[in-house]
C-alpha positions in Angstrom: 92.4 -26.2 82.8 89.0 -25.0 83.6 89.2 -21.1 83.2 86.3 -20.5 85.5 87.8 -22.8 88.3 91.0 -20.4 88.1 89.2 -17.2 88.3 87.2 -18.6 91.4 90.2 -19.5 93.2 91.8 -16.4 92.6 89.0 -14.3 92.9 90.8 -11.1 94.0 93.1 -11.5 91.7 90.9 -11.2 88.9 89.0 -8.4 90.7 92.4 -6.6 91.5 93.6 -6.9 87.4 89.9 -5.3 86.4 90.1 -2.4 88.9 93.6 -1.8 87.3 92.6 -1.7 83.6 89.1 -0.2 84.3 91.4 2.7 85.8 94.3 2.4 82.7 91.1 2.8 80.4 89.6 6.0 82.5 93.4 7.8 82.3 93.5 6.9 78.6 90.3 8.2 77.6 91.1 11.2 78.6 94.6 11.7 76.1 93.1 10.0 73.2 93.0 12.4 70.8 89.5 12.6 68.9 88.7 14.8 65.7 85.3 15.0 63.8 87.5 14.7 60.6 90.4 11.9 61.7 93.9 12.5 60.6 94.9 10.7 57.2 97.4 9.5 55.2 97.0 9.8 51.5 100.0 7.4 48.9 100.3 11.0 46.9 102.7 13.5 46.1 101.9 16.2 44.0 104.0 18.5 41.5 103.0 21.9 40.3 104.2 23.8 37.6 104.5 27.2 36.4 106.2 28.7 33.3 104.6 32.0 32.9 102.3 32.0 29.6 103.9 29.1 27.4 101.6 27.4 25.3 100.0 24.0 26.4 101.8 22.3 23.9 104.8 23.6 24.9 104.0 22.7 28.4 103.8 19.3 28.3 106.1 18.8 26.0 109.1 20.9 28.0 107.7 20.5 31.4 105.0 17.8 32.3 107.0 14.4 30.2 110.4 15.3 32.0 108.6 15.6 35.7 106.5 12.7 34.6 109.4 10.3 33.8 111.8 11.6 36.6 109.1 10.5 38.7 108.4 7.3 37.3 111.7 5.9 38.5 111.0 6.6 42.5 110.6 3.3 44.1 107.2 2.4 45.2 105.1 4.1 41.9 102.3 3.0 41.1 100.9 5.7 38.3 101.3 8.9 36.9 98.9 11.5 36.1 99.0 15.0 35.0 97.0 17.9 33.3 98.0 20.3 31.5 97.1 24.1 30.4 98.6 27.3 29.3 101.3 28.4 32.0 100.9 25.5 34.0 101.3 22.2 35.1 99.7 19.4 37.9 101.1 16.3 37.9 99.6 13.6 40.9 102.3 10.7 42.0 100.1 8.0 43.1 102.5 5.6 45.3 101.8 1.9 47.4 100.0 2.5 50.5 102.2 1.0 52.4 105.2 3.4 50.9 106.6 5.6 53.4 105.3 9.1 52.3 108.1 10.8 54.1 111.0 9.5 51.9 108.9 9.3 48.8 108.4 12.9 49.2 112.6 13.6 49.7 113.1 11.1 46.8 110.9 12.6 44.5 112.4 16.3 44.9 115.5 14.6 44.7 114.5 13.7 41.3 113.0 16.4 40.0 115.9 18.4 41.3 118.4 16.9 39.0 116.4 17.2 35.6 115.7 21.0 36.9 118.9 22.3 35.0 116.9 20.7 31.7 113.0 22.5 32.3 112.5 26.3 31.0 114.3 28.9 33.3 111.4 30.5 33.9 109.6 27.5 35.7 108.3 27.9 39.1 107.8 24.3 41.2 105.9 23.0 43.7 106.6 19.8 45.1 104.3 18.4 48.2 102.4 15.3 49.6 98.6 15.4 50.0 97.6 15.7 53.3 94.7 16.5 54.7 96.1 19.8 55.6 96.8 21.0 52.6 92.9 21.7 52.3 92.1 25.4 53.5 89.9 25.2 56.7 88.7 29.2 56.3 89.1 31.5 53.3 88.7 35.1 54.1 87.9 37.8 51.6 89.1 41.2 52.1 87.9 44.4 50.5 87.6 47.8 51.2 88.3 51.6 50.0 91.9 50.5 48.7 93.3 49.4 45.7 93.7 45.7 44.7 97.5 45.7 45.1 97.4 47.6 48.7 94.8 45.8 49.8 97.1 42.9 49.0 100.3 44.0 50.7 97.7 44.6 53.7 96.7 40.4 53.5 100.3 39.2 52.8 102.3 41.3 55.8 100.0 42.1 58.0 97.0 39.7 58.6 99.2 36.5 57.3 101.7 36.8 60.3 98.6 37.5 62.6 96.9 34.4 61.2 100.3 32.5 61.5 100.6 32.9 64.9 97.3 31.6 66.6 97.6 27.5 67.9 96.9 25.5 65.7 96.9 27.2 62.4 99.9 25.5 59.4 99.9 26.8 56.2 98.6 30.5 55.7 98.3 31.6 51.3 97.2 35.2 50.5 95.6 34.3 47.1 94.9 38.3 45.0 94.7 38.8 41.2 97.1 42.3 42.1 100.0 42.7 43.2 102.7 45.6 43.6 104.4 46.0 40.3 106.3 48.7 38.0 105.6 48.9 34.5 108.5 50.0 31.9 106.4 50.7 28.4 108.6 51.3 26.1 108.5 53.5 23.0 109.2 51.0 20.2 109.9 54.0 17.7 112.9 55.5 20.1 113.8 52.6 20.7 114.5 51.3 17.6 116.1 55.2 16.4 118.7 54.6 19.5 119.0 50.7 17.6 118.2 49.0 20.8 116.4 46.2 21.7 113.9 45.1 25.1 116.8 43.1 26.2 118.9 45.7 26.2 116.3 47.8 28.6 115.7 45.0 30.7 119.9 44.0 31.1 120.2 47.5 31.9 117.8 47.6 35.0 118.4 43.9 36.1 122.4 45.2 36.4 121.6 48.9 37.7 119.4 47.6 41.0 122.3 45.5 43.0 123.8 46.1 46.1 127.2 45.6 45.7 130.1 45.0 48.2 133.3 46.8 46.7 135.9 47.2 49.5 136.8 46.6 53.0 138.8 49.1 55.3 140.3 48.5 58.8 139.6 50.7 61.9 140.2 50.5 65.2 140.4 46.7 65.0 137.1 46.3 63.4 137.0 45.6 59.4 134.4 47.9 57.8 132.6 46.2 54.3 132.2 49.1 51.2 128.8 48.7 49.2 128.0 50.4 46.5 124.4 50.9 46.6 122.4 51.1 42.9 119.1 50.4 44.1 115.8 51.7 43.7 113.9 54.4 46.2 111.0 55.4 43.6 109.9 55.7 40.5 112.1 58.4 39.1 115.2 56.7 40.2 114.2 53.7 37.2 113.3 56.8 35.0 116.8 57.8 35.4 118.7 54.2 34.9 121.6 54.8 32.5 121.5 52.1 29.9 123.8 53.2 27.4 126.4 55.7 26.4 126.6 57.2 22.9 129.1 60.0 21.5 129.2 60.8 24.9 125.7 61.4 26.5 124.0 58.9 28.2 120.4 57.2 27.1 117.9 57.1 30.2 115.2 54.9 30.2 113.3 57.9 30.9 114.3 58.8 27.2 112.3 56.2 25.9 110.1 54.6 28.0 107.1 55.5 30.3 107.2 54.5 34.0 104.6 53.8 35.9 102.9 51.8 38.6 100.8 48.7 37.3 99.7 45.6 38.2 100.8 41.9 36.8 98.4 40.2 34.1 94.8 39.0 36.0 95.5 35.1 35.8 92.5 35.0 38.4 90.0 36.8 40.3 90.8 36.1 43.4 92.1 38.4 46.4 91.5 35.6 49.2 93.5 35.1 52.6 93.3 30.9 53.2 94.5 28.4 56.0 94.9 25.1 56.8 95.2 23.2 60.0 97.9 21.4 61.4 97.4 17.7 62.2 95.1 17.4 65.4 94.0 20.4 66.1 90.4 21.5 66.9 89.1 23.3 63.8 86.0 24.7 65.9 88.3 26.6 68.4 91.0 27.4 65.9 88.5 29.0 63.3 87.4 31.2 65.9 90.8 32.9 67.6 91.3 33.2 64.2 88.6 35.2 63.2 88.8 37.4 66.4 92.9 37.8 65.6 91.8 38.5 62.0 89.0 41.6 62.3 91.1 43.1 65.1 93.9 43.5 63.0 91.9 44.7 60.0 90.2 47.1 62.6 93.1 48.4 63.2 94.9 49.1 59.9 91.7 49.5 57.2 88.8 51.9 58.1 86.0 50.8 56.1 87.3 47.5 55.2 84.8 44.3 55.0 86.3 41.4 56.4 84.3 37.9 55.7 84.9 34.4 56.3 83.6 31.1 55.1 84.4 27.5 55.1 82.1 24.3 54.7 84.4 22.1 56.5 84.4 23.8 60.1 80.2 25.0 59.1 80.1 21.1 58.8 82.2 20.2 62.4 79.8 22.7 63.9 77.2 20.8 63.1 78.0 17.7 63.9 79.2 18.8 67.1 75.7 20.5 68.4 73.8 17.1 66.5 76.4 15.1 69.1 
């Protein structure tokens, strides 16, 4: 069969079938999706770690090995890697690329979540797959006439909902070195002359600040729940936390500590607010209503503050996009 004989004798055929996908191709254009940085799938799930200030040592010994050989029995491994420092652990699953990401990352938290009961109680996790997404897109810095801490509270519930809600924008992080905290110092030589120890202090307070239910009561058809409410409104109300009872007066913490407002150990210097894009959206435009969303609402709650923003990957879209 002669292929150019066909198309003669069914000319409009053949000019009928091109029209049709010349106009399929026009319609389709116009839904593909396009992205100066294509979406991705990376074979890697990734574990974080943290367990306060424990030594390295201890780290990897009580931490890292377990996570490592937990997830060395997930179908579809291919190696283990992990890195290790005071406090804190990384470790990278790297996994077949043809392994379906999605149920490698349910069967790896499944894992992890059954040697949990075995790690230090203190450990924080962090289990996630790598996606492009997961790198920040803008990272603003915030700073102003407040303190560290307030200026904090300010990123985390005010600009981070803000942030949250423009198209387009996934995961929001407020990244500060100071946070909101209370400090109990504790007098070691009244301590010890009233022959108690920190745990003692700190089982008193952990038990005092708990809402409690402690009854229920009927009326009028409707049952009524009883708390009994122990928890904190300042500062004085710790100061006056009963922690024990001896020949009949009661030891304050007041008696023999110091309370005051502080702020957790500087691990790092960074008071940062820091998206990242959700799959497919268009980083130019998004970086901008955020922005906009971002000063307005700064405007609006911090006089004086400096609000800045900077990110190499949407500097790099824009120019692409004007060289294009």
């Amino acid at each position: 069969m002669n292929p150019a004989r066909v198309a003669s004798q069914n000319s409009r055929a053949v000019i009928l079938l091109t029209l049709f996908l010349t106009i399929a191709g026009a319609i389709a254009s116009v839904a593909l999706p396009s992205s100066i940085y294509p979406p991705l799938q990376f074979p890697r799930v990734v574990v974080i770690a943290h367990a306060g200030t424990l030594p390295a040592n201890s780290m990897t010994l009580t931490v890292a090995r377990p996570i490592e050989q937990a997830i060395m029995e997930v179908p579809g491994i291919r190696r283990v890697r992990s890195r290790t420092f005071r406090g804190a652990s990384e470790i990278s699953a790297q996994f077949d690329p043809a392994t379906d990401m999605i149920v490698a990352l349910q069967q790896v938290q499944s894992r992890i979540a059954e040697i949990r009961s075995t790690l230090p109680a203190e450990t924080d996790l962090t289990v996630d797959r790598l996606t492009p997404a997961a790198f920040p897109m803008y990272s603003f810095n915030l700073v102003g006439g407040l303190s560290a801490a307030e200026l904090n509270d300010i990123a985390f519930y005010d600009i981070r909902p803000a942030i949250s809600r423009v198209p387009g924008v996934g995961n929001v992080e407020v990244l500060s070195s100071d946070t909101r905290e209370i400090e109990v110092i504790v007098d070691p030589g009244k301590m010890r002359a009233a022959n108690l120890t920190v745990d003692d202090v700190a089982g008193a307070l952990k038990s005092a600040n708990q809402l409690t239910p402690v009854g229920r009561y009927a009326d009028n058809g409707l049952q009524h729940l009883v708390l009994s409410s122990g928890l904190w409104d300042s500062v004085a109300d710790i100061s006056r936390t009963p922690i024990v009872v001896k020949d009949g007066a009661t030891l304050r913490v007041g008696d023999i500590a110091t309370v005051a407002l502080g702020a957790p150990v500087a691990l790092a210097a960074e008071r940062l607010v820091r998206w990242a894009d959700k799959g497919g959206a268009w980083m130019i435009q998004t970086g901008e209503s955020v922005k906009r969303c971002s000063k307005s609402r700064v405007a609006a709650l911090v006089v004086g503050a400096l609000f800045t923003a900077f990110s190499p990957r949407v500097a790099a879209a824009n120019t692409l996009f004007r060289a294009s």
